[in-house]
Backbone as JSON, one array per atom type, in Angstrom:
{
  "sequence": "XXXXXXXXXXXXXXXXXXXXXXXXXXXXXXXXXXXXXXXXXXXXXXXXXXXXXXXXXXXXXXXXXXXXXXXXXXXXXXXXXXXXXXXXXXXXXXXXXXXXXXXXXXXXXXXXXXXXXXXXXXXXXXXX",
  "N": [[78.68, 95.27, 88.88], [77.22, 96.15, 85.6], [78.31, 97.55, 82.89], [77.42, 98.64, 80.95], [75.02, 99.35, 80.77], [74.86, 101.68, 81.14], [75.21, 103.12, 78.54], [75.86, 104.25, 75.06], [77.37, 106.31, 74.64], [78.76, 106.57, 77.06], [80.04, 104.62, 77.11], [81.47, 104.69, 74.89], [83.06, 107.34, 75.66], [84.97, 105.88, 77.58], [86.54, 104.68, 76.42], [88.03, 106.03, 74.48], [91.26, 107.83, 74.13], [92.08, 109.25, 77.08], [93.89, 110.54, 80.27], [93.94, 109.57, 83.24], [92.74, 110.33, 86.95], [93.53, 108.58, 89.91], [92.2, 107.99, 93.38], [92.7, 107.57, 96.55], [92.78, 107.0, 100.09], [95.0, 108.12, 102.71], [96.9, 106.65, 104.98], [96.3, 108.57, 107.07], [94.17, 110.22, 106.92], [93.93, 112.13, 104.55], [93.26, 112.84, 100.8], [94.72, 110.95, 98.46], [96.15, 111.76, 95.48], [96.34, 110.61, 91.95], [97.76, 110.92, 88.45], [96.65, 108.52, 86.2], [96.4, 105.78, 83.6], [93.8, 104.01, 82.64], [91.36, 101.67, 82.13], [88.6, 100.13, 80.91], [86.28, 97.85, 81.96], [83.6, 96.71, 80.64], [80.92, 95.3, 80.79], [82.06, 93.27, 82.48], [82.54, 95.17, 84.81], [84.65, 95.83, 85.36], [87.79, 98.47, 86.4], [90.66, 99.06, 85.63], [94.15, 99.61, 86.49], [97.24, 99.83, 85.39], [100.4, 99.35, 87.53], [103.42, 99.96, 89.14], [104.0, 97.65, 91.89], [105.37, 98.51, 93.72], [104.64, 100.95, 94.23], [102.98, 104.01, 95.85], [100.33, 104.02, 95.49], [99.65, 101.55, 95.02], [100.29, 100.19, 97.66], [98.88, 101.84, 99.32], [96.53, 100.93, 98.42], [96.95, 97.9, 99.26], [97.23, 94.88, 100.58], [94.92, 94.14, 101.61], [92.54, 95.56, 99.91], [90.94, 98.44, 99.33], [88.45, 101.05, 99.34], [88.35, 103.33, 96.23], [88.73, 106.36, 94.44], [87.85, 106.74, 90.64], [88.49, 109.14, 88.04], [87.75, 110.36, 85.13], [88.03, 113.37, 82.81], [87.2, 115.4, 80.38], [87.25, 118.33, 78.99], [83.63, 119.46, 79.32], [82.72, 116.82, 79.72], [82.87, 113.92, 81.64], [83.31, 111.56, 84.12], [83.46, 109.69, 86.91], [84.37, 106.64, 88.48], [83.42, 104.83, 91.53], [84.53, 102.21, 93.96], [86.15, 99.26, 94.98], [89.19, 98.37, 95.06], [91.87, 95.63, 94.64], [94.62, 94.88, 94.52], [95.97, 92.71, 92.09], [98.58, 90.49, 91.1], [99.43, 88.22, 89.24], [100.21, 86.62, 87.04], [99.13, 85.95, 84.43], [96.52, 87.7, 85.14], [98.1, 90.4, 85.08], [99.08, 90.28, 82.44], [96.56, 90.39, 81.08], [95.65, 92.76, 81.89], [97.66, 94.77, 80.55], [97.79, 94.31, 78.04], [95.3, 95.51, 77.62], [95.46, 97.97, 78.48], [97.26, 98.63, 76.42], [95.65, 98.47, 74.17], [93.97, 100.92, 74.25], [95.51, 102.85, 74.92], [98.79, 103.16, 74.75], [101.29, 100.48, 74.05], [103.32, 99.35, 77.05], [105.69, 100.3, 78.97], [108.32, 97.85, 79.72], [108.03, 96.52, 82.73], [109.39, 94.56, 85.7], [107.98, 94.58, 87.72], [105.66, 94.88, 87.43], [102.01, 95.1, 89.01], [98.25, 95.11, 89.03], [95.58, 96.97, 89.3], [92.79, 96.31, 90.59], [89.63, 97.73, 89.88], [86.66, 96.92, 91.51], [83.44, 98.11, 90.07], [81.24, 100.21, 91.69], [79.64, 102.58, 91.74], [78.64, 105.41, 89.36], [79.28, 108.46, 88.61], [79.06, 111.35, 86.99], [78.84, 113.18, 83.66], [78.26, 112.42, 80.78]],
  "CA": [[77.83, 96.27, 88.25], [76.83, 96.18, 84.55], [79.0, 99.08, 83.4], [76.32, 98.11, 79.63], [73.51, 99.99, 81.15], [75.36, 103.25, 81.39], [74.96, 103.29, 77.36], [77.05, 103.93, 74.3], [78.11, 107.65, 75.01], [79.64, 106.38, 78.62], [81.41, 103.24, 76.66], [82.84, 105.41, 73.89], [83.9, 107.52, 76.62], [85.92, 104.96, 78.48], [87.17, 104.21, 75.34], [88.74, 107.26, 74.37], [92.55, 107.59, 75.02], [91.98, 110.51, 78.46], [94.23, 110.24, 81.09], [92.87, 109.66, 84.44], [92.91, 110.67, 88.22], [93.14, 107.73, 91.0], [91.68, 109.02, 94.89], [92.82, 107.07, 97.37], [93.33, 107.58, 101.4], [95.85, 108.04, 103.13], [95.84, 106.5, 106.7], [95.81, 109.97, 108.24], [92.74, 110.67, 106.27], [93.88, 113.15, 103.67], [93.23, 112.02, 99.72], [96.24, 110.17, 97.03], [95.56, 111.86, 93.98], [97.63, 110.55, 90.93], [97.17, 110.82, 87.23], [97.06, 107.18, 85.81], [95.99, 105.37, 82.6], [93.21, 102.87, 82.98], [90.73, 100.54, 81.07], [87.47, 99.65, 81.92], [85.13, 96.35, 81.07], [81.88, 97.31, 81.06], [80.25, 93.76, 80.82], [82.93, 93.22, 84.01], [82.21, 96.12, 85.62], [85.99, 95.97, 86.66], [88.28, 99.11, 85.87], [91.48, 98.5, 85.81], [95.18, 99.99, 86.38], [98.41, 99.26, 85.86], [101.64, 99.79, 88.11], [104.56, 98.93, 90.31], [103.62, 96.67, 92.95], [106.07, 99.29, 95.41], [104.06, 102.11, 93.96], [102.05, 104.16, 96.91], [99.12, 103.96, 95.33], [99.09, 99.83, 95.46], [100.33, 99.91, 99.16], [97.44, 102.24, 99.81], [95.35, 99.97, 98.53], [97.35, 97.11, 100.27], [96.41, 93.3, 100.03], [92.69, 93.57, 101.6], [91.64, 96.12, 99.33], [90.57, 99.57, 99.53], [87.78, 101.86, 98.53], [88.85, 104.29, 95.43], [87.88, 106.67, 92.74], [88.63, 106.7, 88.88], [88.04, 110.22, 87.54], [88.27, 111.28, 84.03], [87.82, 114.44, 82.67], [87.75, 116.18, 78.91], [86.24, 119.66, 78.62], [82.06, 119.69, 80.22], [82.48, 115.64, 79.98], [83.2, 114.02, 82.99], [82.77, 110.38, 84.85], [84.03, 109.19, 87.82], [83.88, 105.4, 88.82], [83.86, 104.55, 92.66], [84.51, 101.55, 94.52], [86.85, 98.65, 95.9], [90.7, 98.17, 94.57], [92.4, 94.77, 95.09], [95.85, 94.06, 93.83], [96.07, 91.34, 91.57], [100.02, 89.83, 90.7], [99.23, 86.35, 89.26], [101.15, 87.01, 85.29], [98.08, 86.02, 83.43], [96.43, 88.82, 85.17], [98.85, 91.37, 84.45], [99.34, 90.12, 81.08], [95.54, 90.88, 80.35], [95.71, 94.54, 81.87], [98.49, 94.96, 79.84], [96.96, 94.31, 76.84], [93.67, 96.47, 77.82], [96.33, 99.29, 78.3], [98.01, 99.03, 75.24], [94.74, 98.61, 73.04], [93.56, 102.29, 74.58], [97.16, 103.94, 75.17], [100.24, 102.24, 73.86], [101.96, 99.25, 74.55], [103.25, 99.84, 78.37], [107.19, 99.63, 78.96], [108.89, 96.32, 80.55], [108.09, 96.32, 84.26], [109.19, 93.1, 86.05], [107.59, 94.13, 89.24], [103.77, 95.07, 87.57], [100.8, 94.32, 89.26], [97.1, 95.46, 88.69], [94.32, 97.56, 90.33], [91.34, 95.96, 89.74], [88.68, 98.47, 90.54], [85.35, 96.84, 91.05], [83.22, 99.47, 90.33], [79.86, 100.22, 92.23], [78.92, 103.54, 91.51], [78.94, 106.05, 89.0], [78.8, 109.65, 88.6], [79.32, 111.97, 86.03], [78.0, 114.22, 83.01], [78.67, 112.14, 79.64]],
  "C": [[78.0, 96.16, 86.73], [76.83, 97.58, 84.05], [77.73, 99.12, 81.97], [75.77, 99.15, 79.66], [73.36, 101.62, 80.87], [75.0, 103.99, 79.67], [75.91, 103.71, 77.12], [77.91, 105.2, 74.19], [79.17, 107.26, 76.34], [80.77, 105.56, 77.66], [81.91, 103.88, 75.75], [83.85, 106.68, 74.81], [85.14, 107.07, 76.82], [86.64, 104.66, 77.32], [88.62, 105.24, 74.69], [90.18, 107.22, 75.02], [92.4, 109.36, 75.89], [92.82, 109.98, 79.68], [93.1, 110.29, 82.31], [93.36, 109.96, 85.75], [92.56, 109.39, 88.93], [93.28, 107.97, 92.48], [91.65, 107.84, 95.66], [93.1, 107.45, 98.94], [94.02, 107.17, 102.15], [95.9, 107.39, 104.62], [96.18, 107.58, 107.69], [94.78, 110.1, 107.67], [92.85, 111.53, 105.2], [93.85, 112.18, 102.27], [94.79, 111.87, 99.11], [95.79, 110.76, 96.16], [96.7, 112.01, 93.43], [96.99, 110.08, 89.83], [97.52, 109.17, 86.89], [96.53, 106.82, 84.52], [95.36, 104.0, 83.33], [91.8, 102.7, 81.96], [89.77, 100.44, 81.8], [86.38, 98.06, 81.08], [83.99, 96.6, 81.71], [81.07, 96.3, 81.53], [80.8, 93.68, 82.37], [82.14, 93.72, 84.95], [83.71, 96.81, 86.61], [86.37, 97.43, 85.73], [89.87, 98.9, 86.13], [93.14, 99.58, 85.83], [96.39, 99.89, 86.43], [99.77, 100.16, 86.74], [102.3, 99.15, 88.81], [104.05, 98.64, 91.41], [104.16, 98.05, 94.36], [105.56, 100.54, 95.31], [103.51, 102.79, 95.34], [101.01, 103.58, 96.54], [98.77, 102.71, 95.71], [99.36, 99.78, 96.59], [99.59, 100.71, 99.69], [96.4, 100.65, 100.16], [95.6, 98.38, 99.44], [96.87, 95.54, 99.81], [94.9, 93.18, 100.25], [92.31, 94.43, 100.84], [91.57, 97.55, 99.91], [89.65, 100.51, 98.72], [88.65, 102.79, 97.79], [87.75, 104.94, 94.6], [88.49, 107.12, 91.98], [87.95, 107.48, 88.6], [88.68, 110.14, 86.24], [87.4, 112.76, 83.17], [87.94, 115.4, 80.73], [86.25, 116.98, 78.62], [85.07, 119.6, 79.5], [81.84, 118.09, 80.47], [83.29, 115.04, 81.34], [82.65, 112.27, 83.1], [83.76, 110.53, 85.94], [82.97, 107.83, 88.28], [83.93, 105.25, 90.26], [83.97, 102.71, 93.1], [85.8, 100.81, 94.94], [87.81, 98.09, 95.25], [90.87, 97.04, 95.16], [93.47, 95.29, 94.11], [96.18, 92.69, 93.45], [97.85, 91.69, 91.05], [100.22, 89.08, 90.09], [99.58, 87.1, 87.41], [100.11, 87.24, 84.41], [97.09, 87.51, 84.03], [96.93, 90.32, 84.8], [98.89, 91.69, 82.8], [98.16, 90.78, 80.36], [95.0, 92.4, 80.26], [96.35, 95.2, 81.08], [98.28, 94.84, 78.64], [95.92, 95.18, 76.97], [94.73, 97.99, 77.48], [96.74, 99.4, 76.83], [96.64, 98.87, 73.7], [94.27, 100.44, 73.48], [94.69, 103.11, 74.67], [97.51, 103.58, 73.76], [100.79, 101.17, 74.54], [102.84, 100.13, 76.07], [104.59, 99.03, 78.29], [107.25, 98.63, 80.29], [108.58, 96.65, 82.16], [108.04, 94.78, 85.4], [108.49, 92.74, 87.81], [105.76, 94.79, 88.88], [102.96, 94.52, 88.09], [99.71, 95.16, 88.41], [96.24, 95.98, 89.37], [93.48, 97.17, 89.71], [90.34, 96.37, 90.86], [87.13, 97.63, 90.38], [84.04, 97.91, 91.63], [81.53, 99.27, 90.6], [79.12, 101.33, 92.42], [79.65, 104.29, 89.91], [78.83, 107.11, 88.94], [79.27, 110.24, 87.29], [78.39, 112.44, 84.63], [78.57, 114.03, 81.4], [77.33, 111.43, 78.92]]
}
């Protein structure tokens, strides 16, 4: 998806340092909700998050993947991204989330077991 289209209010949005909410399910059926910091490439369309590989959230999502959603929130503004989480591991991957993070945050302390949620995102919603 061609996050582009959404225009330059959405991408200064995403831009913005806002923490975020990631909604994942559980396999009883009830939701994961945990605040996270994440990046988005619009051109991509990916969104992206970093954490520990032994995290829940990445063994939610697991090796095949799993539908999610990336909420953020400040004041009457609002998005949420939906769609399908993989876990990427491979260094140069990491390395580039890790950089995305630390251009929108701050540089992101030493973790020798990081991976990556790479959300590719296929809907949107929200009031920005």
């Amino acid at each position: 998806m061609n996050l582009v289209e959404q225009g330059e209010a959405f991408a200064a949005f995403w831009q913005e340092r806002h923490l975020c909410t990631l909604s994942t399910a559980r396999p009883d059926g009830p939701p994961h909700v945990v605040p996270v910091g994440a990046t988005l490439d619009l051109a991509g369309g990916i969104a992206r998050v970093i954490t520990s590989g032994s995290s829940y959230k990445a063994r939610l999502i697991g090796p095949s993947g799993a539908p999610v959603a990336l909420c953020q929130v400040d004041g009457r503004r609002w998005s949420t991204l939906e769609g399908r989480a993989v876990v990427r591991a491979e260094p140069e991957q990491v390395a580039d989330a890790e950089h995305r993070y630390a251009t929108r945050y701050k540089p992101p302390r030493p973790n020798p077991s990081r991976v990556v949620l790479e959300i590719h995102v296929t809907r949107v919603l929200g009031n920005v």
